[in-house]
One Martini backbone bead per residue (centre of mass of N, CA, C, O) as a GRO file, in nm:
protein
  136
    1UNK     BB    1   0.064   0.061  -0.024
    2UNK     BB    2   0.301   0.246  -0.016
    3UNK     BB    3   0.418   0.200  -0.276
    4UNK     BB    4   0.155   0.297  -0.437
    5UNK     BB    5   0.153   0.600  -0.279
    6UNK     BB    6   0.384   0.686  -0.422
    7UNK     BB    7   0.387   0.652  -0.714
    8UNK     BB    8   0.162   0.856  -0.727
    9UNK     BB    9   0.327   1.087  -0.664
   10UNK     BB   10   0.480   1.082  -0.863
   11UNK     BB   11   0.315   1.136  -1.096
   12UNK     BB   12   0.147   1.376  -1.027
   13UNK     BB   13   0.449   1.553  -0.984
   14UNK     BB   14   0.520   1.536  -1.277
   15UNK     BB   15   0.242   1.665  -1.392
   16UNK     BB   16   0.288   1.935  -1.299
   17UNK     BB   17   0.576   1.980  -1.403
   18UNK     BB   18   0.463   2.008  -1.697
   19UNK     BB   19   0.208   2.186  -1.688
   20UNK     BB   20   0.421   2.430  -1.600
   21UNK     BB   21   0.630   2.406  -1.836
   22UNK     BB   22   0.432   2.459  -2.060
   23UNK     BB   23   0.269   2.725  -1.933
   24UNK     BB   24   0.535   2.899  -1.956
   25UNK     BB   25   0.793   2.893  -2.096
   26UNK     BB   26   0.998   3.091  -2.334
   27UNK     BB   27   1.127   3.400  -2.427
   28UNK     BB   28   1.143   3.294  -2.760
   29UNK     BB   29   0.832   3.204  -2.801
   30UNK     BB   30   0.715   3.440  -2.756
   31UNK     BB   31   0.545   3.683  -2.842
   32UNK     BB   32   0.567   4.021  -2.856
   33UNK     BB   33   0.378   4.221  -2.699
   34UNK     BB   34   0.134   4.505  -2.729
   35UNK     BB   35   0.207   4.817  -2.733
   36UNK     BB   36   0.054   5.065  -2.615
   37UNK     BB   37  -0.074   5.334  -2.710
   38UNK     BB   38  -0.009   5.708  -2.667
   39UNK     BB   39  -0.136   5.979  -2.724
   40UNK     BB   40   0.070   6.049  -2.963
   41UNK     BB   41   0.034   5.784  -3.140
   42UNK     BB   42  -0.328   5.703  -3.164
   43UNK     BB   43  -0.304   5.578  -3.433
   44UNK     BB   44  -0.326   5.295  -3.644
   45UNK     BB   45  -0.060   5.402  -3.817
   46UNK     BB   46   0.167   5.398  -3.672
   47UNK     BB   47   0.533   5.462  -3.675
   48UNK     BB   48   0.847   5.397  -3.722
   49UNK     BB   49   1.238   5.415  -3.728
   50UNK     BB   50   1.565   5.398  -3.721
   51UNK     BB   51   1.802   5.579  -3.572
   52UNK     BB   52   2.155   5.580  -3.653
   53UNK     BB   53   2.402   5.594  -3.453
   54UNK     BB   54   2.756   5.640  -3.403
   55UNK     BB   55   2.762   5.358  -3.347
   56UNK     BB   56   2.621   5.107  -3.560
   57UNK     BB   57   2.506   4.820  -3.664
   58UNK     BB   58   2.431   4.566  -3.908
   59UNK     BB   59   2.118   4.576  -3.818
   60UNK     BB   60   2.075   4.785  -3.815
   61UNK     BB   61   2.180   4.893  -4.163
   62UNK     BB   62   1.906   4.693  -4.247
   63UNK     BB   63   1.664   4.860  -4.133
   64UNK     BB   64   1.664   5.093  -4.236
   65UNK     BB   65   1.422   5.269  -4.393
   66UNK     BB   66   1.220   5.125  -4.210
   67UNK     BB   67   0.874   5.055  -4.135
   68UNK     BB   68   0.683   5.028  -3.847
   69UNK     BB   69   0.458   4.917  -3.661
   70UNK     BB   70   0.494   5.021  -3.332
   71UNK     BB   71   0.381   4.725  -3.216
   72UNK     BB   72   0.624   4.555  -3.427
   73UNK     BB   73   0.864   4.650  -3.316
   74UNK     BB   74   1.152   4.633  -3.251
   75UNK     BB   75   1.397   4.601  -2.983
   76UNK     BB   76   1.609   4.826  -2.829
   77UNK     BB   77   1.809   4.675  -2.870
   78UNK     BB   78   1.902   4.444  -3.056
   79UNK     BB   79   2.003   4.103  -3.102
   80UNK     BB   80   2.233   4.150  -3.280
   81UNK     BB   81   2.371   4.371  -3.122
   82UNK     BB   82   2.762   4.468  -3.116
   83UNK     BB   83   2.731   4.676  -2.932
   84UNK     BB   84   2.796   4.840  -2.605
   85UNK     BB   85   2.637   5.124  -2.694
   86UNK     BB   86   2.346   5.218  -2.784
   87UNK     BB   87   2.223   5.471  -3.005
   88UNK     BB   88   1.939   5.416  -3.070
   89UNK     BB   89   1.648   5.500  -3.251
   90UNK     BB   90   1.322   5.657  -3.294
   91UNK     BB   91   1.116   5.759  -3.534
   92UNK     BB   92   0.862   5.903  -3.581
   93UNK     BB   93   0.518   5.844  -3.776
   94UNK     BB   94   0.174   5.900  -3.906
   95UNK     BB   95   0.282   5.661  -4.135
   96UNK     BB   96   0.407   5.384  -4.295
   97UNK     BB   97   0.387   5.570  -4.566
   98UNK     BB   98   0.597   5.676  -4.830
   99UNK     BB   99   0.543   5.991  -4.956
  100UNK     BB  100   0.315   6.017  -5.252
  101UNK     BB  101  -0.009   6.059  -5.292
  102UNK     BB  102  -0.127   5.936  -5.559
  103UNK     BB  103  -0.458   6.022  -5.528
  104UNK     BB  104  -0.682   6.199  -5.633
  105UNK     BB  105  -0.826   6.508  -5.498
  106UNK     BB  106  -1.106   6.511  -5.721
  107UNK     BB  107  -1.176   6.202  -5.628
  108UNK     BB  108  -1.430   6.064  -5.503
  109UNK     BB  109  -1.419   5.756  -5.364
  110UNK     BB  110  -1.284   5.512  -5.460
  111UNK     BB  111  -1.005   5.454  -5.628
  112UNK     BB  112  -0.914   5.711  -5.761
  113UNK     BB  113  -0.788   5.769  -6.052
  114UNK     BB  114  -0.495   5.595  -6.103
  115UNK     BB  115  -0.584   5.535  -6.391
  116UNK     BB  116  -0.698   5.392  -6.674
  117UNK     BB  117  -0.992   5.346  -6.918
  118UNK     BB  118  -1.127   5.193  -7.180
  119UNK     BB  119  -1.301   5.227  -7.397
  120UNK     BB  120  -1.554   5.162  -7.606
  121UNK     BB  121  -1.560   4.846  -7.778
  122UNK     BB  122  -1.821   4.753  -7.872
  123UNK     BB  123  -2.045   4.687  -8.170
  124UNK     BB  124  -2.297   4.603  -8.059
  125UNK     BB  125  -2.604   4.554  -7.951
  126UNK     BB  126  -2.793   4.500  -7.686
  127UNK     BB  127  -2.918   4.215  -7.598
  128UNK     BB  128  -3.190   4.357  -7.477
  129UNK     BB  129  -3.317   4.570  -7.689
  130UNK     BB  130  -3.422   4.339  -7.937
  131UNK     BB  131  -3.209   4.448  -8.179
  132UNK     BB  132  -3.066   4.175  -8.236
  133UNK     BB  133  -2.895   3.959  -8.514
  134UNK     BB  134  -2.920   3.692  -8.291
  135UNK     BB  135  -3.042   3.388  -8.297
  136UNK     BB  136  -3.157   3.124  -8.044
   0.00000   0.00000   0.00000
């Protein structure tokens, strides 16, 4: 009898210490939280990107003028970061998209004008108008 009620308590302990394993994880398998906006960045696509200090790394310097989503941005340094003392910085942007605005600023709706679009090609009568020379 005590011999069954130790290997049972082995059981459970060992079952716990797995549960509590597997529920812990390792801070490399978690994605980064969610960082909340603050009132100065609170647009739905605020943007940073990275500006590189004054000795700073090879994977800075692949980064440099990407822009990320705020909430999605790497956290510096960065984790290939072998600089000692990382000087870099982010640059905030009221959104993820640089340049000029492509879009018609005269036309509302949908689309915007940004391409042409083809004349009318068709050269017979619509088919509904009982006007048409095939007969089905």
């Amino acid at each position: 009898m005590a011999i069954t009620l130790s290997i049972l308590a082995v059981i459970v302990a060992i079952a716990v210490f797995v549960m509590v394993r597997r529920n812990k994880g390792t801070a490399l398998e978690r994605p980064p939280p969610e960082r909340p906006l603050s009132s100065k960045t609170a647009t739905a696509f605020h943007a940073v990107s990275i500006k590189l200090g004054p000795k700073s790394c090879a994977a800075a310097h692949e980064m440099s003028g990407k822009r990320f989503l705020s909430g999605a941005a790497p956290r510096i340094p960065l984790p290939e970061c072998d600089v000692l003392e990382c000087k870099c910085r982010f640059v905030h942007h009221k959104d993820r998209r640089a340049g000029d605005d492509r879009r018609s600023p005269f036309v509302q709706g949908l689309g915007g004008a940004t391409g042409t679009h083809p004349t009318e090609k068709r050269q017979r009568e619509d088919r509904r108008s009982g006007k048409s020379d095939d007969t089905f």
